[in-house]
N, CA, C and O of each residue as an XYZ file, in Angstrom:
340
protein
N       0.815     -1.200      0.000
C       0.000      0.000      0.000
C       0.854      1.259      0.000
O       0.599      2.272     -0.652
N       2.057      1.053      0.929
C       2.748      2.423      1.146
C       3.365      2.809     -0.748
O       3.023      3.845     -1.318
N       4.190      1.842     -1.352
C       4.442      1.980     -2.612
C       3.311      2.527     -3.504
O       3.655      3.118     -4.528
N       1.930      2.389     -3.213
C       1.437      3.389     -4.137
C       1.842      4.989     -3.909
O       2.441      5.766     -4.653
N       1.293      5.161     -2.628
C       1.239      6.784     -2.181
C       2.844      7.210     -2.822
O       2.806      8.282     -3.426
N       3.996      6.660     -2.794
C       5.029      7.031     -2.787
C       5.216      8.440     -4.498
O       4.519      8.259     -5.496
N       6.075      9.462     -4.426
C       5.797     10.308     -5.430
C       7.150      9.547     -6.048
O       8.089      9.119     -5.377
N       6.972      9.474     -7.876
C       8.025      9.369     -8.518
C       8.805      9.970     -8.755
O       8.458     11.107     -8.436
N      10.391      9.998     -9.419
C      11.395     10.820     -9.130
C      11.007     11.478    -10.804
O      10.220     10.905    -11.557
N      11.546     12.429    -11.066
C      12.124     13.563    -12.046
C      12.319     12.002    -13.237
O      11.464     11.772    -14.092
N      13.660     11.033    -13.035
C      14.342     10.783    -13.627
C      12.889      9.341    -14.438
O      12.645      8.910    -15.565
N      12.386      9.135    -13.179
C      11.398      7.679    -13.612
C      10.109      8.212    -14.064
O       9.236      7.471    -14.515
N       9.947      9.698    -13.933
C       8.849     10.138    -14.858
C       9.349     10.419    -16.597
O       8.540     10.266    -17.511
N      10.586     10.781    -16.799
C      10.757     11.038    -17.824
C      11.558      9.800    -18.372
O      12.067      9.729    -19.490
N      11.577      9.003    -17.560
C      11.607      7.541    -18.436
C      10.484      7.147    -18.646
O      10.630      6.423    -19.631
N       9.399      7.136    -18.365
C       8.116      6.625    -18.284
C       8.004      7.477    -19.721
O       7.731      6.781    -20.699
N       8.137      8.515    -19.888
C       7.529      9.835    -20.646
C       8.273      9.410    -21.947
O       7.429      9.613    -22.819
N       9.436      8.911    -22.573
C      10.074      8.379    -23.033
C       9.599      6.834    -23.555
O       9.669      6.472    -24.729
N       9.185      6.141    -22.617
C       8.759      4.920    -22.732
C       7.290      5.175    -23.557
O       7.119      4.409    -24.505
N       6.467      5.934    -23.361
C       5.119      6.088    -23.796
C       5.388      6.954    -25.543
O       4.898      6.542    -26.594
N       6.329      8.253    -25.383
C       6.682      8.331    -26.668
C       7.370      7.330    -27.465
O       7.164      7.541    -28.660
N       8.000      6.467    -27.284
C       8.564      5.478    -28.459
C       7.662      4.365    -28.762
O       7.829      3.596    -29.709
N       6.497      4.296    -27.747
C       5.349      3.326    -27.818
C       4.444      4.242    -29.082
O       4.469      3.912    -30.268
N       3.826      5.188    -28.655
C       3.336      6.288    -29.843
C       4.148      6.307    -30.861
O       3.616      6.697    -31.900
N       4.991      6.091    -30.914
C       6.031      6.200    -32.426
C       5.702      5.162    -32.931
O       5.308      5.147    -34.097
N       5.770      4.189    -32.282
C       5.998      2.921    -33.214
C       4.026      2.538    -33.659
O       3.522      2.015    -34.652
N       3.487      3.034    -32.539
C       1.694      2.632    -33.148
C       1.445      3.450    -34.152
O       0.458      3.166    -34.829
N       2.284      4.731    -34.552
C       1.710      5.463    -35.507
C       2.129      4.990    -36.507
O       1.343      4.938    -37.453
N       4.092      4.245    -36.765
C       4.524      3.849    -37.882
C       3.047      2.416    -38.518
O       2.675      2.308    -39.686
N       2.522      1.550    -37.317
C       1.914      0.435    -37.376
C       0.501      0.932    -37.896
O      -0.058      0.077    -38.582
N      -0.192      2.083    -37.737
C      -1.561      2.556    -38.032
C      -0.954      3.041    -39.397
O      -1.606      2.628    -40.355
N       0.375      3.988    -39.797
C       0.633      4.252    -41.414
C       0.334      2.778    -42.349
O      -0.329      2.721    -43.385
N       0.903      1.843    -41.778
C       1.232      0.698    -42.257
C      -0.581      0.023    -42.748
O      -0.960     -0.139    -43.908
N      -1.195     -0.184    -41.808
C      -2.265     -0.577    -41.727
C      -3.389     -0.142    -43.241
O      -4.100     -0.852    -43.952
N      -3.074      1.426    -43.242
C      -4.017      2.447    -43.866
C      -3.141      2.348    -45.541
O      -3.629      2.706    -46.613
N      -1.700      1.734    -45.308
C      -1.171      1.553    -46.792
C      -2.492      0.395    -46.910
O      -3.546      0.441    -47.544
N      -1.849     -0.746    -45.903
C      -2.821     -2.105    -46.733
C      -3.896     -1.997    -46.678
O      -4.232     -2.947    -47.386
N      -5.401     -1.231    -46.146
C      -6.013     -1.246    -46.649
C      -6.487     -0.028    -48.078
O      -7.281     -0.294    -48.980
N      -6.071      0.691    -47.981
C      -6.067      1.346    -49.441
C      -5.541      0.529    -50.465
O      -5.940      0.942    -51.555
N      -4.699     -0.611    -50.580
C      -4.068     -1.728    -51.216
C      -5.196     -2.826    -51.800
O      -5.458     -3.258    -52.922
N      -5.670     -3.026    -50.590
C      -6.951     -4.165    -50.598
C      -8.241     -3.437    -51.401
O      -8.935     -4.037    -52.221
N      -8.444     -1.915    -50.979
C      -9.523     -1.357    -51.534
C      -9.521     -0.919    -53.090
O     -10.547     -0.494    -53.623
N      -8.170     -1.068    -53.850
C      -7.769     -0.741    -55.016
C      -8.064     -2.187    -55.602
O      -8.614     -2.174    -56.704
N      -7.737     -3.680    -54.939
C      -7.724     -4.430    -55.409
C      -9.104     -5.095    -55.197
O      -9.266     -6.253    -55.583
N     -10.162     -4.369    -54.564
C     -11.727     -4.632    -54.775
C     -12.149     -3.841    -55.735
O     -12.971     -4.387    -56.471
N     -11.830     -2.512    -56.054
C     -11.882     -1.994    -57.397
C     -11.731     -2.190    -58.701
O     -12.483     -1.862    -59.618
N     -10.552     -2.833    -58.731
C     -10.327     -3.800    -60.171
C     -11.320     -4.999    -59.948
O     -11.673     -5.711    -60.889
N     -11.573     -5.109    -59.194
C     -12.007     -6.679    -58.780
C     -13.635     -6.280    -59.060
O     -14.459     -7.194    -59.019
N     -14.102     -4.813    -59.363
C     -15.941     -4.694    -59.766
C     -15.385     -4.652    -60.848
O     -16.037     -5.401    -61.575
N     -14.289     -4.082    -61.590
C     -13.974     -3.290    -63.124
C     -14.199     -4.785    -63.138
O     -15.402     -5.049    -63.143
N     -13.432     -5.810    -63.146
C     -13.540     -7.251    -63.789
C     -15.063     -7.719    -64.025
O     -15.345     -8.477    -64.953
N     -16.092     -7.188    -63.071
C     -17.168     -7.657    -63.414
C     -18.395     -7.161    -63.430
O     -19.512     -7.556    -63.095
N     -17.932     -6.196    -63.899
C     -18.905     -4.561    -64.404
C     -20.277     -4.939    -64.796
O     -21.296     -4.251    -64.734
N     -20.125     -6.150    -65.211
C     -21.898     -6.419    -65.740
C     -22.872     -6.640    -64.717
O     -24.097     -6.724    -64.817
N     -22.041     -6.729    -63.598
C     -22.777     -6.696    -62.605
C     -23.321     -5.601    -61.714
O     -24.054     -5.628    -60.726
N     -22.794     -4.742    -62.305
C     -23.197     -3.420    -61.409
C     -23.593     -2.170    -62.332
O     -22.999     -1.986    -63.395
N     -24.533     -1.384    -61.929
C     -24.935     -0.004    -62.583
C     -23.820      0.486    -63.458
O     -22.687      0.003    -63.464
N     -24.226      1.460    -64.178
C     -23.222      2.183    -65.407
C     -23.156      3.316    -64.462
O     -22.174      4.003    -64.743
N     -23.878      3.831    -63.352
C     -23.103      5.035    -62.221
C     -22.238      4.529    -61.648
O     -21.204      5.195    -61.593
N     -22.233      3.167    -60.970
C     -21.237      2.674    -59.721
C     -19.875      2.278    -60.553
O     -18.763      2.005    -60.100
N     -20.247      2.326    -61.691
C     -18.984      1.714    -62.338
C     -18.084      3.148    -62.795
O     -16.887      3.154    -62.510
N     -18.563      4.122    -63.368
C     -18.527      5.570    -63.441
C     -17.244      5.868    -61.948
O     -16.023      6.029    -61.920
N     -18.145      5.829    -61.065
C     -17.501      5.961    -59.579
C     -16.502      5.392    -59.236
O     -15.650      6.028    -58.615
N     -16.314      4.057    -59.532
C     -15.166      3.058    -59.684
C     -14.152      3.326    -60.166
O     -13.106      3.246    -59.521
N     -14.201      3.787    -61.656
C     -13.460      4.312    -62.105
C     -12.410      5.478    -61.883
O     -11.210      5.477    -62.159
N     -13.300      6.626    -61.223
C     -12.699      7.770    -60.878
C     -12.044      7.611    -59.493
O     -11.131      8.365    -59.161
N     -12.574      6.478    -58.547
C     -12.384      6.588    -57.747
C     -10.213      6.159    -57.936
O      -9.285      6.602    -57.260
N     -10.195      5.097    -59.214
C      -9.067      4.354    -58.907
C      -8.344      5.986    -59.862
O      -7.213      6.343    -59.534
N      -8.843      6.525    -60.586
C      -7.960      7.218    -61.321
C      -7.316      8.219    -60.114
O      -6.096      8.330    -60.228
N      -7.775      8.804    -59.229
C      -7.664      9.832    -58.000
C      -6.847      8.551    -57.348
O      -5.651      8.524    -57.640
N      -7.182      7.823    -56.769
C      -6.435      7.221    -55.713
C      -4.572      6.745    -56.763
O      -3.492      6.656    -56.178
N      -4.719      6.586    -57.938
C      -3.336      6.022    -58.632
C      -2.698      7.323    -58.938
O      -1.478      7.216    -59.063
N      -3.367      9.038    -59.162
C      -2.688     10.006    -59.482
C      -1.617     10.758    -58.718
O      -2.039     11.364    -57.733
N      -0.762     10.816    -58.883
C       0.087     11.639    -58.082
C      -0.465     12.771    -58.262
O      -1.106     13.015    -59.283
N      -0.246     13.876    -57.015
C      -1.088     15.181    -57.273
C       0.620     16.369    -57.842
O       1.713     16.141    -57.324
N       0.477     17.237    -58.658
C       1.533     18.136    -58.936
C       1.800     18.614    -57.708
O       0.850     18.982    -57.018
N       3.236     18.707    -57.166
C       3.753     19.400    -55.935
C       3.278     21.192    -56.337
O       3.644     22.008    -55.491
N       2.728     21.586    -57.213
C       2.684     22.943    -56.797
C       0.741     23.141    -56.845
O       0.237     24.235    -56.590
N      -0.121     21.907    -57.205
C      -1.358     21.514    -56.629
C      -1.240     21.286    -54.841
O      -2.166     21.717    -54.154
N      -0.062     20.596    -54.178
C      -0.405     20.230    -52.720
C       0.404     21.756    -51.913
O       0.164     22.120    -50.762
N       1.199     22.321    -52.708
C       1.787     23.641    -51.822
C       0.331     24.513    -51.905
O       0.160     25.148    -50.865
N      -0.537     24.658    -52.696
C      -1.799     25.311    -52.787
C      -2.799     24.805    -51.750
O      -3.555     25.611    -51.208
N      -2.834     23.526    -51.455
C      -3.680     23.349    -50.719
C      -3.233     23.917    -49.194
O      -4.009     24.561    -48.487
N      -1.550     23.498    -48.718
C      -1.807     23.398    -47.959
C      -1.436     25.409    -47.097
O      -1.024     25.681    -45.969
N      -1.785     26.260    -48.145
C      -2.037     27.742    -48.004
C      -3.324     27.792    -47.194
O      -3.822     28.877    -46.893
């Protein structure tokens, strides 16, 4: 019981503080990672209606389309310096 009440030092808070930032580092590299593969998977359900277009509306396929042309375009670096004004 007494070890709870006890206050931590300077040195074991900013190891702690340390310990929690390199934990956040590495979940954010693991959530980048995640959001590659599913944008990966969602490109490859896209080709995967284009393959069988007869099955779906002449809008959804429309949509399909644009959707993969935007997601495969690189945007011009002097289009993303504009945006981010």
């Amino acid at each position: 019981m007494e070890a709870k009440n006890e206050k931590m030092s300077y040195e074991q808070l900013e190891n702690i503080a340390h310990q929690l930032s390199e934990q956040n580092r590495n979940m954010y590299a693991k959530l980048q990672e995640l959001q590659s593969n599913m944008m990966l998977k969602r490109l490859d359900f896209l080709f995967r209606v284009l393959e069988n277009e007869k099955m779906f509306p002449d809008e959804y396929i429309d949509s399909v389309v644009d959707e993969i042309r935007e997601s495969l375009t690189i945007p011009d670096k002097e289009d993303n310096e504009s945006e981010t004004e």
